[in-house]
C-alpha positions, 0 to 999 in steps of 0.5 A: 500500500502507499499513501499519496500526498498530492499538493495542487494549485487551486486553480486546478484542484477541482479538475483533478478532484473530479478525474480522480472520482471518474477514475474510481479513486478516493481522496481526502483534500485539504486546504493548504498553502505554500510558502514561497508565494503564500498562495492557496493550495490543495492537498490531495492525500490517496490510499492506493495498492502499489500497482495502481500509483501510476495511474493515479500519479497520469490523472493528477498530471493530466488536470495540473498545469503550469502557468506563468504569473506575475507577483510584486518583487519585494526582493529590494526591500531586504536590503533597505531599498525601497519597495519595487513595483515592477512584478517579477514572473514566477512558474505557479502550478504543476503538482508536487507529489510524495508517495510514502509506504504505508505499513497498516491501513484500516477503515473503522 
């Protein structure tokens, strides 16, 4: 058994909810956000047998995609300069995905 920590953009998580279910998955989603950008967040967590995890990992790539986006620079004010506004582009998106070993599973 393995269990599946998928962590998805907003943007993209109701997509890969929905593949996930037509697929015959189950999953738990939690909000979550991340730290570079403080931007939200899913995080999908999925029990699987061993030989079902690529499968599962085709419908997460599939319905995550990476974009481009503009956020502020504020990379100046660490050094005491004053705020720049020119926004800097930044790759948002995609899916970061763990899978761990799962030494007992139960539903109770």
């Amino acid at each position: 058994m393995k269990l599946i920590f998928a962590i998805i953009n907003n943007d993209d998580s109701h997509a890969v909810q929905s593949a996930l279910t037509k697929s015959g998955f189950q999953a738990t989603k939690l909000a979550s956000s991340g730290g570079f950008l403080m931007a939200g967040n899913t995080t999908f967590m999925i029990c699987s047998e061993d030989d079902k995890v690529d499968k599962i990992l085709e419908v997460i790539k599939s319905h995550s995609h990476k974009r481009q986006q503009f956020v502020p620079n504020s990379a100046s004010s660490f050094g005491g300069g004053a705020y720049s506004g020119f926004p800097v582009e930044v790759t948002v998106g995609g899916a970061t995905v763990f899978v761990t070993n799962i030494e007992r599973f139960e539903k109770v």
